[in-house]
C-alpha positions in Angstrom: 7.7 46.0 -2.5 4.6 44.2 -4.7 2.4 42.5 -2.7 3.7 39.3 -4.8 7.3 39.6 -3.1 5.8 39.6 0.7 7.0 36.5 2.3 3.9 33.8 3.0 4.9 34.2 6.6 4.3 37.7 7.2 0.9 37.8 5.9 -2.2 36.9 7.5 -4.1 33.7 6.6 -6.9 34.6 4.9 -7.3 31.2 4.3 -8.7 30.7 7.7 -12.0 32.1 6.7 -12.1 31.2 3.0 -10.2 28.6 1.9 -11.3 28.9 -1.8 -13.0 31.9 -3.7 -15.7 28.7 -4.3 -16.5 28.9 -0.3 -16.6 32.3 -0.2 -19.0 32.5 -3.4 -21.2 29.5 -2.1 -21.8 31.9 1.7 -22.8 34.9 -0.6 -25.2 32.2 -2.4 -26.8 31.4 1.0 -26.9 34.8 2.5 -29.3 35.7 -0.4 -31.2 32.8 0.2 -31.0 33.8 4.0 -32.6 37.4 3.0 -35.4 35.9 1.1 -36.2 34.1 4.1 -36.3 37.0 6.2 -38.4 38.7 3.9 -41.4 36.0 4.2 -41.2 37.1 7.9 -42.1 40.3 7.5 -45.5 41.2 8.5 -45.4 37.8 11.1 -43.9 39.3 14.6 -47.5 39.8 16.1 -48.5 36.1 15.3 -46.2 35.0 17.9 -43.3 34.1 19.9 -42.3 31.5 17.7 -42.5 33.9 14.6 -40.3 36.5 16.8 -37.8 34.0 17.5 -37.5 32.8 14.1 -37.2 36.2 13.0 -34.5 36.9 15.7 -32.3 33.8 14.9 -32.7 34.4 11.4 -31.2 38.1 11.3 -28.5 37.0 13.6 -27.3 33.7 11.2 -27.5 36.8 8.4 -25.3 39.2 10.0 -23.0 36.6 11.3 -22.5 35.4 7.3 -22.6 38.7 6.1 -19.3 39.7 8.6 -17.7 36.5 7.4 -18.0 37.8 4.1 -17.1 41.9 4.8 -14.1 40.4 6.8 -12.7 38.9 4.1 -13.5 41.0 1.2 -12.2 43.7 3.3 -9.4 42.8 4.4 -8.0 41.3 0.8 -8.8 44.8 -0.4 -6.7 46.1 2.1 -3.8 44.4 1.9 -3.1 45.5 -1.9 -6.6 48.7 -2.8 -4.7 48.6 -5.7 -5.8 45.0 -6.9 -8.6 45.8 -9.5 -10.1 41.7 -8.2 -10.4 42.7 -4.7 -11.5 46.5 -5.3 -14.7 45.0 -7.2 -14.9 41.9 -4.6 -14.7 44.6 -1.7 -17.4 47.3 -3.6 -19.5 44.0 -4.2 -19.6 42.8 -0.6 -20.6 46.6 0.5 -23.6 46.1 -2.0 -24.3 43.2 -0.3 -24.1 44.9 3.2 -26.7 47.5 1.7 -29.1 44.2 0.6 -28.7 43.1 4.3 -29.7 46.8 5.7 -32.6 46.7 3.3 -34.1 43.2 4.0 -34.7 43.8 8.1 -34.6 47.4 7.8 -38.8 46.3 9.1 -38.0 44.1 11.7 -37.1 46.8 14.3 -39.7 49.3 13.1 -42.0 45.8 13.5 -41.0 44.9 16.7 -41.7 48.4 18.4 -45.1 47.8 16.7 -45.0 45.1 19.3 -47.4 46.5 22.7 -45.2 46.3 25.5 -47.3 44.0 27.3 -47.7 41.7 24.5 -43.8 41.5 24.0 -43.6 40.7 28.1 -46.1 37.7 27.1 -43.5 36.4 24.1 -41.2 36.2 27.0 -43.0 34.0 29.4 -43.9 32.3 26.8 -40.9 31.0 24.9 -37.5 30.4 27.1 -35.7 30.9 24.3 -36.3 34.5 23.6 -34.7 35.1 26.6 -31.1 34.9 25.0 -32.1 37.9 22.7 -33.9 40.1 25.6 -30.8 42.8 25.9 -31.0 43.0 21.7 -34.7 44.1 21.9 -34.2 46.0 24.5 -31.5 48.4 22.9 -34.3 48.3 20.4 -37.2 49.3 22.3 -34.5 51.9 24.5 -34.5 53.8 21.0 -38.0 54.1 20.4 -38.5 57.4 19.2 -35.3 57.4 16.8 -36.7 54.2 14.9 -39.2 55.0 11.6 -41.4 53.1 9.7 -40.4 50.2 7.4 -40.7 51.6 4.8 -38.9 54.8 5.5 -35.6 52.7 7.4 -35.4 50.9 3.9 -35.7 53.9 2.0 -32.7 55.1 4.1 -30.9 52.2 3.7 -31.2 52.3 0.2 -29.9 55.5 0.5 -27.1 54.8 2.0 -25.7 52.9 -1.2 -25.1 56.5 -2.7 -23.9 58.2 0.4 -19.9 56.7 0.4 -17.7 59.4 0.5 -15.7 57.5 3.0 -15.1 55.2 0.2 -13.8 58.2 -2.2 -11.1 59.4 0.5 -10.0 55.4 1.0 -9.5 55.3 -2.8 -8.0 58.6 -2.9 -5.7 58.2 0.2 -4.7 54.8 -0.2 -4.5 54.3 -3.9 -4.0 57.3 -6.4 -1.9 60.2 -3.7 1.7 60.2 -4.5 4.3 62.3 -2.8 7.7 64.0 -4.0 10.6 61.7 -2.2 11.7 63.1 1.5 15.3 64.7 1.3 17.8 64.2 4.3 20.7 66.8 5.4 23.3 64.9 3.3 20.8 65.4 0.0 19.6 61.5 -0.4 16.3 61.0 -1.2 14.0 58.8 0.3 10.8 57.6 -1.0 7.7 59.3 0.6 4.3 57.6 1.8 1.7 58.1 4.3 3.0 54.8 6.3 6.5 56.3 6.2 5.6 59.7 6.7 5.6 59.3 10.5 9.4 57.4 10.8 10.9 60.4 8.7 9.3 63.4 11.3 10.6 61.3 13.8 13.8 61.6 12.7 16.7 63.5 14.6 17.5 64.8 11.2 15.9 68.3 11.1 16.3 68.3 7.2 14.6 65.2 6.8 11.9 65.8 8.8 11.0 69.4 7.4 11.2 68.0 4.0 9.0 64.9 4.7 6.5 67.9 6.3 6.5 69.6 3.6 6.3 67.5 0.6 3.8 65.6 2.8 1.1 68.8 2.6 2.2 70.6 -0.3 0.6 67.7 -2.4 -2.9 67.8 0.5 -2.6 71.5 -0.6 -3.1 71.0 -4.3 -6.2 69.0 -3.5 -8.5 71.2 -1.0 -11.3 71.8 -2.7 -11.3 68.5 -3.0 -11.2 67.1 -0.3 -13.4 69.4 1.4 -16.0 68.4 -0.7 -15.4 65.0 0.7 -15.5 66.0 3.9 -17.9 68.1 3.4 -20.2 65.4 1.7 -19.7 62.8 4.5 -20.7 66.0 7.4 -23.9 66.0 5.1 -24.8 62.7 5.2 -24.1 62.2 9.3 -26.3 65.2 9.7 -29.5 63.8 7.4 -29.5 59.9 8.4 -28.8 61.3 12.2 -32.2 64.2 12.1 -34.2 62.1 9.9 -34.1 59.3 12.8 -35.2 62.0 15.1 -31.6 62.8 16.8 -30.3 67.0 16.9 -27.3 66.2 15.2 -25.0 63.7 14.4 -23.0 64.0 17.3 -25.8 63.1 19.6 -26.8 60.1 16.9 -23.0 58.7 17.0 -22.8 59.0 20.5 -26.5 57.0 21.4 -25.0 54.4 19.5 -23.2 53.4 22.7 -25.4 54.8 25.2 -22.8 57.5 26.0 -24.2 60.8 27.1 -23.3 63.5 24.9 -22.2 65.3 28.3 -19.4 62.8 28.2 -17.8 64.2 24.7 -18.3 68.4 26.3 -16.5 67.5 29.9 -13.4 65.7 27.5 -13.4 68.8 25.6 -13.8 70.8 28.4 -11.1 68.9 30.8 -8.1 68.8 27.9 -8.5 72.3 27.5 -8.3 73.7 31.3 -5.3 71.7 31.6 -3.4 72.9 28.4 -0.9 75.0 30.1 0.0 71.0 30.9 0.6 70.4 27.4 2.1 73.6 26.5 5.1 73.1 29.3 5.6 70.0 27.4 6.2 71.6 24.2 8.3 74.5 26.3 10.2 71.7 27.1 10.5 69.9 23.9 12.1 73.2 22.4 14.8 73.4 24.7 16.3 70.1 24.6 16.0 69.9 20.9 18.2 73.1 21.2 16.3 74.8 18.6 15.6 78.5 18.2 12.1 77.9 16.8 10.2 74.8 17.3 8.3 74.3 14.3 5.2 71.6 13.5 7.6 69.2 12.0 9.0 69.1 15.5 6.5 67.6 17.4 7.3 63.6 16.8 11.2 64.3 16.7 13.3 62.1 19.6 14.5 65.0 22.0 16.5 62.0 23.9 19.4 61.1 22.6 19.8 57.1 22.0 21.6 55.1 20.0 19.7 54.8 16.9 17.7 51.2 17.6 15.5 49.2 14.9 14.0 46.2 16.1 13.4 42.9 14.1 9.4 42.1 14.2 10.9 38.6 16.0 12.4 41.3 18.9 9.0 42.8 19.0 6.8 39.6 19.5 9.3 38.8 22.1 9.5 42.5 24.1 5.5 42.3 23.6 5.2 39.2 25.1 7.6 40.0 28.0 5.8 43.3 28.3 2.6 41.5 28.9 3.4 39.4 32.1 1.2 41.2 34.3 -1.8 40.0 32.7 -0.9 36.3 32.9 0.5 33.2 31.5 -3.0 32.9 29.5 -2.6 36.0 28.1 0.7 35.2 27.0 0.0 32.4 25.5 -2.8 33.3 23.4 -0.5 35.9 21.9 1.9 33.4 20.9 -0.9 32.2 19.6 -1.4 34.8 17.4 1.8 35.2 16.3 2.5 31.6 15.2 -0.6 31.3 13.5 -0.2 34.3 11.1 -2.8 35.9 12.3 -1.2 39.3 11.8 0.0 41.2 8.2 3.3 42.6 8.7 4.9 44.8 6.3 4.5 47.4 3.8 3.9 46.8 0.7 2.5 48.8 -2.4 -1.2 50.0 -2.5 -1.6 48.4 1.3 -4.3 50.2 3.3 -2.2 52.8 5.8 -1.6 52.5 9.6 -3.2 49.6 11.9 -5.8 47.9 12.6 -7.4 44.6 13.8 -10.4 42.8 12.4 -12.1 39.6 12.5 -14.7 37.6 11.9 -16.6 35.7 14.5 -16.0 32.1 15.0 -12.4 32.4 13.5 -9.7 34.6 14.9 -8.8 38.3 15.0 -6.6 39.5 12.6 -4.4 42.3 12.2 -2.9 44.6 9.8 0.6 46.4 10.7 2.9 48.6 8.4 6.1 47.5 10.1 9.1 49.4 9.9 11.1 48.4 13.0 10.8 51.4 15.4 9.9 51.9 18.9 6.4 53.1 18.6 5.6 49.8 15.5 6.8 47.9 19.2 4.0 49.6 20.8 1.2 49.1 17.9 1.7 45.5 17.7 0.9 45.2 21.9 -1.8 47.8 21.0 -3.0 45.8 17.8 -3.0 42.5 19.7 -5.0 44.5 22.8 -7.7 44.6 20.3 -7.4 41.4 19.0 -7.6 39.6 22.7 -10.6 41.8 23.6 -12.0 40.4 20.5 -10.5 37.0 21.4 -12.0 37.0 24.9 -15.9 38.2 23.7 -16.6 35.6 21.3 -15.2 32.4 23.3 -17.2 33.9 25.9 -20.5 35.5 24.3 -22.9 34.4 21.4 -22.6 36.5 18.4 -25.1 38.6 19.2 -23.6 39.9 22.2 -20.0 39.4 21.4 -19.4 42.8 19.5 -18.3 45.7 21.9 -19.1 49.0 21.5 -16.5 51.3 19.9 -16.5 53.4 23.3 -14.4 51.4 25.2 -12.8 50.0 22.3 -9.4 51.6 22.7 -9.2 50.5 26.3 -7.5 46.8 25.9 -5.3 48.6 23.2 -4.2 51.2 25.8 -3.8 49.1 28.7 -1.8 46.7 26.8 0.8 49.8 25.9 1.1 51.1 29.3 1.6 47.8 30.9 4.2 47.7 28.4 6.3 50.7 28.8 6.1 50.3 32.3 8.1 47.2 31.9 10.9 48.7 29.6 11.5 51.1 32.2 11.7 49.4 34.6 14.1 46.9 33.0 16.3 49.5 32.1 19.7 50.9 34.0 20.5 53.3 31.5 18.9 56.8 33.4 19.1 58.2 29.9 16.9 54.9 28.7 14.4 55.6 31.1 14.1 59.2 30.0 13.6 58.5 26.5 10.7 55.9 27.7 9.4 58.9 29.6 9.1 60.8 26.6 7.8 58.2 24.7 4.9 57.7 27.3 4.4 61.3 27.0 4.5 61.3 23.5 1.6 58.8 23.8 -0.1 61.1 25.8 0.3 64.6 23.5 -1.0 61.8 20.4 -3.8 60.6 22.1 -5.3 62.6 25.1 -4.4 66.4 23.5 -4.1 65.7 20.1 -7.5 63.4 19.5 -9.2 65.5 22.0 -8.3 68.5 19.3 -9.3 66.3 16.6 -12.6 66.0 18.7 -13.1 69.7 18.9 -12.5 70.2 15.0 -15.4 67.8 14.6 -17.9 69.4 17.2 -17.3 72.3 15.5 -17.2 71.7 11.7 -20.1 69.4 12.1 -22.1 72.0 14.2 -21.7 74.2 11.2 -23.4 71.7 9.2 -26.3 71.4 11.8 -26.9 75.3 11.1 -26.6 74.9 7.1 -23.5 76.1 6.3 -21.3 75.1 3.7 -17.8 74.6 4.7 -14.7 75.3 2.7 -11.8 74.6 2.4 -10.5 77.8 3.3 -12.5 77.9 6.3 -11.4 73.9 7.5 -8.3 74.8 7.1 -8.1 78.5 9.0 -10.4 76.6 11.9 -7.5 73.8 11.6 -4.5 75.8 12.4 -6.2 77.9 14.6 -6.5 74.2 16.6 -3.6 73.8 16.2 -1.9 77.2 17.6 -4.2 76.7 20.8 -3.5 73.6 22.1 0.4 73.3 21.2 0.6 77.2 22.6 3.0 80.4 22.0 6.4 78.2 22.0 5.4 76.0 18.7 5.4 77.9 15.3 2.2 76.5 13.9 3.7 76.5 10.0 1.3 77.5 7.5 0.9 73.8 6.2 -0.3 72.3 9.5 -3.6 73.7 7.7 -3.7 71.4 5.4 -3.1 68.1 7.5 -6.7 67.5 8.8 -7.0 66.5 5.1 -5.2 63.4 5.7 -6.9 61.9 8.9 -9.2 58.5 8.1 -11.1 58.2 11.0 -13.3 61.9 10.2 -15.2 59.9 7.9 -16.3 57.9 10.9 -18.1 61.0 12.7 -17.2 61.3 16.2 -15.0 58.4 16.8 -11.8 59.8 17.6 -12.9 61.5 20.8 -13.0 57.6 22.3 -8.8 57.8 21.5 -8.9 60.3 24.6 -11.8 58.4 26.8 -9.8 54.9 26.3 -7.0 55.9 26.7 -7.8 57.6 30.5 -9.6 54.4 31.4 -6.7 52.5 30.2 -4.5 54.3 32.7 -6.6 53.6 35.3 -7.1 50.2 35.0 -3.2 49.6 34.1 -2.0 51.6 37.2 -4.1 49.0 38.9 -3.0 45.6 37.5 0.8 47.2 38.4 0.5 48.4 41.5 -1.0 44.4 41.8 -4.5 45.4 43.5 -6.0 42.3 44.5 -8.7 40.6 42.0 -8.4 43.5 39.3 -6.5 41.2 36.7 -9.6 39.0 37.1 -11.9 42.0 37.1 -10.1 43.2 33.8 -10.5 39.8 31.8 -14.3 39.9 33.0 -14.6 43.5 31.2 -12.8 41.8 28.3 -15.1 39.1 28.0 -18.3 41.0 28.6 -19.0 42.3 24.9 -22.0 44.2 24.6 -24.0 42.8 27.6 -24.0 46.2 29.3 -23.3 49.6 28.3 -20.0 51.3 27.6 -20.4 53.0 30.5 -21.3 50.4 33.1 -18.7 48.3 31.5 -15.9 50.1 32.3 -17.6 50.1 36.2 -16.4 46.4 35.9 -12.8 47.5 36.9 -14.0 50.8 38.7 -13.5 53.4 36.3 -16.7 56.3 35.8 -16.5 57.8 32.9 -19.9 59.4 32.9 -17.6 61.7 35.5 -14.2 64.0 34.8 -12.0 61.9 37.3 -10.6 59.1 35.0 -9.6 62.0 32.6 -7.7 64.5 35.3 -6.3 61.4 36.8 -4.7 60.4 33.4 -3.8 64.0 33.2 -2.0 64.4 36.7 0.0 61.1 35.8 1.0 63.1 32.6 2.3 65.6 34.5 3.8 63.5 36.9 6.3 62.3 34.3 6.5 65.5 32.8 8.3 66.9 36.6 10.1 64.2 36.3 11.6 64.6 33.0 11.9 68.5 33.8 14.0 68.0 36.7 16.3 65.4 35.1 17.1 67.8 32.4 17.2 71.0 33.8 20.9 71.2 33.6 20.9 70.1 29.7 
């Protein structure tokens, strides 16, 4: 389907944040004008508080214009990176973000210039500094990783060059093409990257090795390739994280959001002293598939059977809603919201950017992009999508812009939550005991996905980037060996990790965003915890939970999550999530020990 044949309804708005391409040229006329502004400040912080507070307000009205303006241009590229209009508005607008990173690249260098005792006087002094006291203070916190003026702009500069995320988007999203998928009975079925997932998932084995295979073979052909990318972007992470005084880039990514690098080793550490967890899980997988060899194409196939089921996207807004009770009429009615406001882009269409995601602008609305095909787990994305977008939701009606963001640490928590408050409704809704072992095995499907196999993506960073830190080149014979080598560890001795698993780490998005994926793993155990909570119905954590939703960036990632009890500077949150795991794993074990 052409993005020109999508119904009106199932796309997003856009026209929420620009009405006309006139509006949208007219903010990028007055965001320049807004950077030449900030420019004359330059030089002025030490003549004042008012000349601090100017400068303060000035960079925030700029970076709240210049999201408006990413938002959009983003998002239209997304919804067609094949439209030549919205590739060149989209690599216009990152120009622009590289302007923005250049014109106050001096105000933070300029404001640690600042003596500490002087700064405490622009405080007493003006009330209205006051609002921006937690934003210098992340500032000053960082001290020693903050350079000159003119060395942050040289950087920033540089980072107009250094875009080999932007290469993989292109070359993932808009020139990869795939042999078609063949099924048991010989019909072909067009192959894609937001398809690839439905056709492993199938209970036919033919379909599912074919999708596998097709799938890599063409990653195979371009390696080199795209170890270069990968290679490129390892570069980059390691030169912007030592020049700015860091080890490494893991350590850089990390102090980002104030999360102790000791956080990322004990998540490592934990998933991998509680892998013979994971590898009675596959043990079990092979036998009630009924297969002599369980193979990598395996791993996403139902191993309950069901009557096949697709669901309309009507029947998921309605089972998402329903889900979502716990949380309270309020939630529910701001997803209603959502949904009858077309603030969500539904399906697939050609050249649309792959997966999920939400996104917004502040002082509009979240948005967010789905590739709905009508199966269980596109059920599950759009309560995980809309988790995002209602943390979003929640921090700017309660925060100003400054503080409204929230940190990519405990990003994944609202998403998480929202998906096991969800499940736990289906099964408990259902009398079918076969029903209620397939939502089992969902659940711990969600759990293989994101605690073992994010965790594993996690590790395959730590260690390809560590290789980096000690200058050596990496391959892409040596990615992919390390890869599968991943891969035979953590699935263990029942799973035949086939030769082109290798190649699939060539295909993951989120390794151009350097140590992200690990937070998959962290949300997803404080999601637990917090959603075992709200269902048991502990008093006041519902309230407790919207205040964590509402608190942006005010506090740490850390402390945040303290709102509703949960220490993730500690293993706990992460064995408890793994002792539910294997909870339902007994419980699935026993049920079909006579299958």
């Amino acid at each position: 389907m052409k993005r020109s044949e999508q119904k009106t309804e199932n796309t997003w708005k856009m026209e929420d944040i620009y009405a006309l391409q006139a509006d949208y040229d007219a903010d990028v006329r007055r965001l320049e004008g807004l950077l030449g502004q900030l420019a004359a400040c330059q030089g002025t912080l030490g003549e004042g508080a008012d000349r601090l507070l100017a400068a303060m307000q000035l960079d925030e009205e700029i970076r709240r214009t210049y999201e408006r303006l990413s938002v959009y241009a983003g998002q239209r590229y997304h919804q067609d990176t094949g439209d030549a209009v919205y590739q060149k508005l989209n690599g216009e607008a990152q120009i622009l973000g590289v302007k923005v990173a250049q014109a106050d690249a001096w105000l933070n260098p300029e404001l640690l210039a600042l003596p500490e005792e002087k700064l405490a006087g622009y405080f007493a002094e003006k009330e209205g500094l006051e609002a921006y006291r937690r934003s210098i203070e992340q500032v000053t916190r960082r001290r020693a990783h903050v350079l000159d003026a003119k060395t942050e702009e040289l950087l920033s500069r540089a980072g107009e060059i250094a875009q080999a995320d932007n290469i993989f988007s292109m070359f993932n999203n808009a020139d990869i093409r795939f042999p078609d998928a063949v099924d048991s009975e010989g019909n072909q079925h067009p192959l894609t990257i937001g398809k690839y997932i439905s056709f492993v998932e199938s209970r036919d084995r033919a379909l599912r090795k074919s999708a596998f295979e097709n799938l890599y073979s063409v990653y195979a052909q371009y390696s080199n390739t795209v170890a270069a990318m990968y290679y490129a972007n390892a570069k980059q992470a390691d030169f912007f994280a030592k020049e700015h005084g860091y080890a490494n880039a893991r350590e850089a990514a990390l102090d980002q959001n104030g999360v102790p690098v000791s956080v990322y080793d004990n998540l490592v550490q934990t998933i991998n002293d509680r892998l013979p967890a994971m590898h009675r899980y596959v043990r079990l997988r092979k036998k009630l598939l009924g297969v002599s060899e369980l193979h990598m194409y395996d791993v996403y196939a139902r191993v309950i059977d069901r009557p096949e089921r697709e669901y309309s996207f009507e029947e998921a807004k309605q089972i998402v809603k329903r889900g979502l009770a716990p949380l309270g009429e309020d939630y529910q009615a701001l997803l209603q919201e959502g949904f009858d406001n077309r603030w969500i882009d539904v399906y697939e269409n050609e050249g649309k950017r792959t997966g999920a995601y939400s996104w917004g602008p502040y002082g509009v609305h979240p948005y967010v992009l789905l590739n709905f095909h009508g199966s269980l787990d596109n059920v599950f994305t759009l309560a995980h999508e809309m988790g995002h977008a209602l943390h979003s939701w929640h921090s700017d009606h309660a925060l100003p812009f400054r503080y409204a963001g929230y940190r990519i640490f405990v990003a994944e928590v609202a998403s998480t939550c929202n998906e096991a408050i969800l499940i736990h409704d289906l099964m408990e809704r259902t009398e079918d005991p076969k029903e209620r072992l397939y939502l089992i095995n969902h659940f711990l499907d969600k759990f293989k996905g994101t605690m073992f196999r994010q965790t594993m993506f996690a590790e395959f960073e730590r260690e390809t980037h560590a290789a980096v830190e000690r200058g050596e080149t990496l391959t892409a014979e040596q990615l992919c060996t390390y890869y599968r080598e991943l891969n035979e560890r953590y699935f263990g001795p029942d799973m035949i990790a086939d030769p082109a698993i290798a190649y699939e780490w060539e295909r993951i998005p989120h390794f151009y965003t350097p140590f992200y994926v690990y937070q998959y793993a962290t949300g997803f155990a404080a999601a637990i915890a917090i959603s075992s909570r709200i269902l048991a119905g502990e008093a006041g954590i519902v309230e407790k939970y919207k205040k964590f939703l509402s608190s942006g960036s005010t506090l740490d990632p850390i402390d945040l999550l303290k709102i509703c009890e949960v220490d993730m500077s500690t293993p706990e949150p992460v064995q408890r999530a793994l002792d539910v795991f294997e909870s339902y794993l007994d419980e699935l074990e026993r049920a079909t020990q006579e299958l």
